[in-house]
C-alpha positions as CSV (number, residue, x, y, z in Angstrom):
1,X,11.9,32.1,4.1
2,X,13.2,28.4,4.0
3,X,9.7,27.1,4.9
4,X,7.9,29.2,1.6
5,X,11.3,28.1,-0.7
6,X,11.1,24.5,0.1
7,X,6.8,24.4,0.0
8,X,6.6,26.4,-3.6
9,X,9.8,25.1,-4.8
10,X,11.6,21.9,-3.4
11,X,14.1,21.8,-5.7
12,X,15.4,24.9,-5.3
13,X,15.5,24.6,-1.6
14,X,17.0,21.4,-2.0
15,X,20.7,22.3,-1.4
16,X,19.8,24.2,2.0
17,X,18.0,21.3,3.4
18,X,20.6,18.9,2.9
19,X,23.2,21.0,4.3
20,X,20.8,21.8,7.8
21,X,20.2,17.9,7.5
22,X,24.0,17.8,8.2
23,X,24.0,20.2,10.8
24,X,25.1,20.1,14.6
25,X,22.6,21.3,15.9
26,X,19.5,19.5,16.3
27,X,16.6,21.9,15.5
28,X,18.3,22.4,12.1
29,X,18.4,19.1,11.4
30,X,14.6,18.6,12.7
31,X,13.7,21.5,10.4
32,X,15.3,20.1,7.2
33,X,13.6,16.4,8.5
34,X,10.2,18.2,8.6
35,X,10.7,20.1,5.1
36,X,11.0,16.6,3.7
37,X,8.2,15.1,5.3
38,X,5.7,17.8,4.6
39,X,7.1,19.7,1.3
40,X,9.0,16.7,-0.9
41,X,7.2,15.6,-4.0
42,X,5.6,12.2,-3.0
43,X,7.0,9.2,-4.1
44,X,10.7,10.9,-4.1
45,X,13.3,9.1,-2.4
46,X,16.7,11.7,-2.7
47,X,17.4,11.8,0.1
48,X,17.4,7.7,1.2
49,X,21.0,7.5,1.5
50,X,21.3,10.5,3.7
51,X,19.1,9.6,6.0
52,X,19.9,5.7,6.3
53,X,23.5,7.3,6.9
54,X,22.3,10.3,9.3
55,X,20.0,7.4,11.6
56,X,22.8,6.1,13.8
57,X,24.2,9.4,14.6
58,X,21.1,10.7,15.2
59,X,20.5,11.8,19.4
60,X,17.8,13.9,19.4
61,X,14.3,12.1,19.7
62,X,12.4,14.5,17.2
63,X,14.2,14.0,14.8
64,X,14.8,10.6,15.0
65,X,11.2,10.4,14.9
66,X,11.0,12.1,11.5
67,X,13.6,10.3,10.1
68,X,11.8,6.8,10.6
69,X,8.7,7.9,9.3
70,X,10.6,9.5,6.2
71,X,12.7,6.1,5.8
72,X,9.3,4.2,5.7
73,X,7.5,6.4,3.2
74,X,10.1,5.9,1.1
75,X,9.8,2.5,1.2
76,X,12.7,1.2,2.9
77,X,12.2,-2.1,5.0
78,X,11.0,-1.1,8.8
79,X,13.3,-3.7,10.3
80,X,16.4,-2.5,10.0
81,X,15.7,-0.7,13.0
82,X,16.5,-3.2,14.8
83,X,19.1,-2.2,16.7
84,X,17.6,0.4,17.9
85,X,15.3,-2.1,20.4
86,X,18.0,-1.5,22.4
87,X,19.0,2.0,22.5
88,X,19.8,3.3,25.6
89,X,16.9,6.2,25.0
90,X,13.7,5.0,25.3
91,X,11.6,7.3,22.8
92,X,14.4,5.8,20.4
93,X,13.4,2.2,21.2
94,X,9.5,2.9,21.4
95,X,9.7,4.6,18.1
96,X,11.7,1.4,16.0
97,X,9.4,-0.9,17.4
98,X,6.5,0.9,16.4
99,X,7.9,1.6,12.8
100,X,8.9,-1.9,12.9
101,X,5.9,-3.6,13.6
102,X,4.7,-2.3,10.2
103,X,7.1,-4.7,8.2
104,X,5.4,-7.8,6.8
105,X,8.5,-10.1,7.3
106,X,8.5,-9.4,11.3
107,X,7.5,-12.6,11.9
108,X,11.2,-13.8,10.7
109,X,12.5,-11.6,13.6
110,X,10.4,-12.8,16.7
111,X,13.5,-13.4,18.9
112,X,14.3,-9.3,18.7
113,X,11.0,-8.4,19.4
114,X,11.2,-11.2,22.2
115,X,14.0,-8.8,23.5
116,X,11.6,-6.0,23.4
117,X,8.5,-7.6,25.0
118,X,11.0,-8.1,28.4
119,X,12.2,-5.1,28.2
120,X,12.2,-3.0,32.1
121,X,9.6,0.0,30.7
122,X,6.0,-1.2,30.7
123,X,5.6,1.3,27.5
124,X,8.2,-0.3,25.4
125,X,5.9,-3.8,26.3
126,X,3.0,-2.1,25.0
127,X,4.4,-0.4,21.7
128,X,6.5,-4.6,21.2
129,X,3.1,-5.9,21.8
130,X,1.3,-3.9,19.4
131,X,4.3,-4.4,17.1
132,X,3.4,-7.9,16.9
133,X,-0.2,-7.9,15.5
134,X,-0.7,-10.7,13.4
135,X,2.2,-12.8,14.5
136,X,1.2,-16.1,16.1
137,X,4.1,-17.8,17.1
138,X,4.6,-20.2,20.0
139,X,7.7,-18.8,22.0
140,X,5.9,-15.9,22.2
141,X,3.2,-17.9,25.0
142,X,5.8,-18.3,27.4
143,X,6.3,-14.4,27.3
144,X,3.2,-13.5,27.5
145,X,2.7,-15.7,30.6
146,X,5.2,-13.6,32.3
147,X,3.9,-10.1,31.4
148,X,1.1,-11.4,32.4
149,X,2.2,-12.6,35.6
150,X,4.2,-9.4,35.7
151,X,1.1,-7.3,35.2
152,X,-2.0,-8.0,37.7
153,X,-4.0,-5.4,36.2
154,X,-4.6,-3.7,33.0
155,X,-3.1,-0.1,34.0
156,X,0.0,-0.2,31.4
157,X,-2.8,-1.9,28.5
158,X,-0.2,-5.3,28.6
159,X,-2.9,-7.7,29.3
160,X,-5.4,-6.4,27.0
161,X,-2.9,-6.3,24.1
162,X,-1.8,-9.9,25.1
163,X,-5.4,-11.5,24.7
164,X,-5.9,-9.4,21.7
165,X,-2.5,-11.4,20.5
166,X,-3.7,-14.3,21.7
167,X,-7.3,-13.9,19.5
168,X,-5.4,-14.4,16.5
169,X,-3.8,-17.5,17.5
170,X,-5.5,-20.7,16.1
171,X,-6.6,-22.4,19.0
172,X,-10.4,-23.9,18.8
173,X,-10.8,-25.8,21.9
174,X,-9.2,-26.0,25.3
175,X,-8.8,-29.7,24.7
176,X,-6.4,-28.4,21.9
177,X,-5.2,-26.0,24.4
178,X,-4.6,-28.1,26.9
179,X,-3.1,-30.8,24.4
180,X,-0.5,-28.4,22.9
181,X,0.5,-25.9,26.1
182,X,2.6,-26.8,28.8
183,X,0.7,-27.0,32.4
184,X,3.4,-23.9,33.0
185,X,1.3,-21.4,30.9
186,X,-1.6,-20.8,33.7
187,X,-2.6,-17.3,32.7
188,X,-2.3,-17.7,28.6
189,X,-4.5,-20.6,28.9
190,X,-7.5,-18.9,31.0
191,X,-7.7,-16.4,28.4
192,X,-7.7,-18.9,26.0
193,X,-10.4,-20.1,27.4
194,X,-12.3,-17.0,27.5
195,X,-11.5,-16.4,23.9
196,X,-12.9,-20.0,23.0
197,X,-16.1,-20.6,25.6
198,X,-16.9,-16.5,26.5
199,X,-20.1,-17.9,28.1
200,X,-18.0,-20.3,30.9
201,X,-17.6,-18.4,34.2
202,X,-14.4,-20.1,35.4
């Protein structure tokens, strides 16, 4: 009954969705968060403050989930989830990194994301990683070295995603390379130097 009210008529099913959105109990509150997402007239944003309010308090993962995504299709800047990086639930972190990787002013913030990339969980590297497309900045190098150390093969996706960071950097020799980088930075630099000379075999 909720489900038809809010789909046909939002607005009347307003009031019930903000008081399940208020709830105690989790699978209200994930209901109300999905009626938003899927039935509130696009380009709407009533229930902004609710849900910036609601995000702290948040524990269960689902909804947290729906919340983010509802927070950015409204607009609202991505990295103020920031302190989430650090939540002691990991589906929480994974989820504000990847949300967070979608503002355009990350690159101000490379220190938290920093955080992220040495964080213990080899899928909260991954999601920081892929958070960071199109941010070439250099005290990210020295990080990457040590994933990269960290990671001998490509089972977790970490080194993959780190020469695919490293392809955007603007590096077009190795005598630039070798110029610029510290002597410290052994594995960054031999994928450099397969990213600039793919056809040399050492």
């Amino acid at each position: 009954m909720k489900k038809v009210l809010a789909k046909v008529n939002f607005d009347r099913a307003e009031p019930i969705i903000r008081q399940e959105l208020h709830s105690k109990n989790a699978a209200c509150r994930l209901l109300a968060l999905q009626f938003i997402k899927w039935y509130m007239p696009q380009g709407e944003g009533r229930f902004t403050e609710d849900l910036i309010a609601l995000l702290p308090l948040e524990t269960d993962e689902q909804a947290f989930r729906f919340m983010t995504m509802i927070l950015n299709d409204m607009g609202v800047e991505m990295l103020s989830l920031m302190p989430f990086f650090t939540h002691p639930n990991k589906e929480f972190r994974n989820q504000a990194l990847y949300q967070a990787g979608k503002s355009t002013a990350k690159a101000e913030y490379v220190t938290e994301f920093i955080a992220a990339l040495e964080d213990a969980d080899p899928v909260i590297q991954h999601t920081a990683l892929q958070a960071l497309n199109g941010v070439t900045d250099a005290r990210l190098l020295p990080v990457f070295e040590r994933l990269l150390q960290q990671h001998k093969t490509n089972k977790d996706c970490i080194r993959s995603n780190v020469r695919g960071l490293l392809e955007e950097y603007p590096f077009v020799s190795m005598e630039q390379v070798e110029r610029e980088l510290p002597s410290s930075l052994i594995q960054v630099k031999g994928i450099l130097r397969k990213i600039i000379d793919p056809y040399q075999r050492k």
